[in-house]
N, C-alpha and C positions, 0 to 999 in steps of 0.2 A: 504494500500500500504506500502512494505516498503521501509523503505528512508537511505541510506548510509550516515553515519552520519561519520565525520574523529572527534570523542571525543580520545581528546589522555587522560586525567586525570578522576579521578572517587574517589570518597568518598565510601566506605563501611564497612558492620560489620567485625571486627574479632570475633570470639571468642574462646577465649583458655581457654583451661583445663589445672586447675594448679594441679599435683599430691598433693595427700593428706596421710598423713598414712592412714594404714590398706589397701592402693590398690584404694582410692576410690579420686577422682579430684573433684575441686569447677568450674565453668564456672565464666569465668568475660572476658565481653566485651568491645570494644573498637573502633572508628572509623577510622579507618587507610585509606589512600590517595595511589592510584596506578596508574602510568602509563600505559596505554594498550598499546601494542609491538601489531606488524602484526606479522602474520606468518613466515613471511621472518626473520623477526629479531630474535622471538625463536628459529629458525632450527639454528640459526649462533650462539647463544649463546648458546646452545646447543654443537654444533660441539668444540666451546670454550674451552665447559668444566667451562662457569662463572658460576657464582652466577645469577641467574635467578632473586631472590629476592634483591640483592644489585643492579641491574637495576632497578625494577617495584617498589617497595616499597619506596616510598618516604617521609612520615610520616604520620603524623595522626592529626585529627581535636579536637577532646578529647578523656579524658576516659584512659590517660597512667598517674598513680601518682606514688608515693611512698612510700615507705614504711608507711608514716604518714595515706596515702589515698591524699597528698596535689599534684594536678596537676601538668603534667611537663610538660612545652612547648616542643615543637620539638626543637631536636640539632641534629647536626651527630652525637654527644658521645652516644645518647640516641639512637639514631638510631642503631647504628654500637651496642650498648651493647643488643637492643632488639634480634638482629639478628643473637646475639650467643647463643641464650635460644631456646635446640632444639625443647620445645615442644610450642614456642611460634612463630616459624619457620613453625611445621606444621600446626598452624592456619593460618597462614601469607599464604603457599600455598594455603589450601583449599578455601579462601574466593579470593585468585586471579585466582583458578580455576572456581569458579563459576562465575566471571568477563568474564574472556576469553570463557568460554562456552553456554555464557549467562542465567545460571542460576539463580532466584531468591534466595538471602538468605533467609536464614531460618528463621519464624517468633520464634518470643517469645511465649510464652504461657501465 
C-alpha cells in the first residue's frame, strides 16, 4: 500500500564533478540536507523567477572540507559560497531532482 507520508526534510548524495585539465573531472561526494517543496510551491517559485536551490538546499551532514581535506561544519557563508560554484549547482539540482521524482541515487561501484 502506499502511505502519504508529509516528510518535509531529507539527507542525500551529491555528487559533483570537479573539472580537471585536459577536459576530464574527478567525482567527490557529499551529503547535503533538502527541503521537499509541493508542487504548489515550485510553480510559485518558478513564476518568481527565485532561486529554487537557495529555498530547498539547506546544508549538508558531511563530506564539504577544505582545501586541507579538514571538514567544514555548515554556515550560511559556506552555504551561500557553495551555491555560487556553477558546476557544484548542477549537482545540487540533479540529486534534488531525483528527490522530487522519487528516484533512487545512484549506487557507487
Amino acid at each position: 500500500m502506499f502511505k502519504i507520508a508529509e516528510k518535509k526534510a531529507i539527507t542525500w548524495p551529491v555528487v559533483v564533478e570537479i573539472p580537471q585539465d585536459g577536459g576530464k573531472t574527478t567525482k567527490q561526494t557529499f551529503t547535503g540536507e533538502f527541503e521537499i517543496v509541493d508542487q504548489d510551491e515550485l510553480n510559485q517559485l518558478a513564476l518568481e523567477g527565485a532561486d529554487l536551490l537557495a529555498r530547498v538546499f539547506t546544508g549538508w551532514e558531511k563530506g564539504v572540507g577544505d582545501e586541507e581535506g579538514k571538514d567544514l561544519p555548515f554556515s550560511e557563508e559556506m552555504r551561500q559560497k557553495l551555491l555560487k560554484i556553477t558546476y557544484v549547482r548542477r549537482a545540487l539540482f540533479e540529486a534534488y531532482g531525483q528527490i522530487q521524482h522519487g528516484r533512487a541515487a545512484p549506487r557507487k561501484n
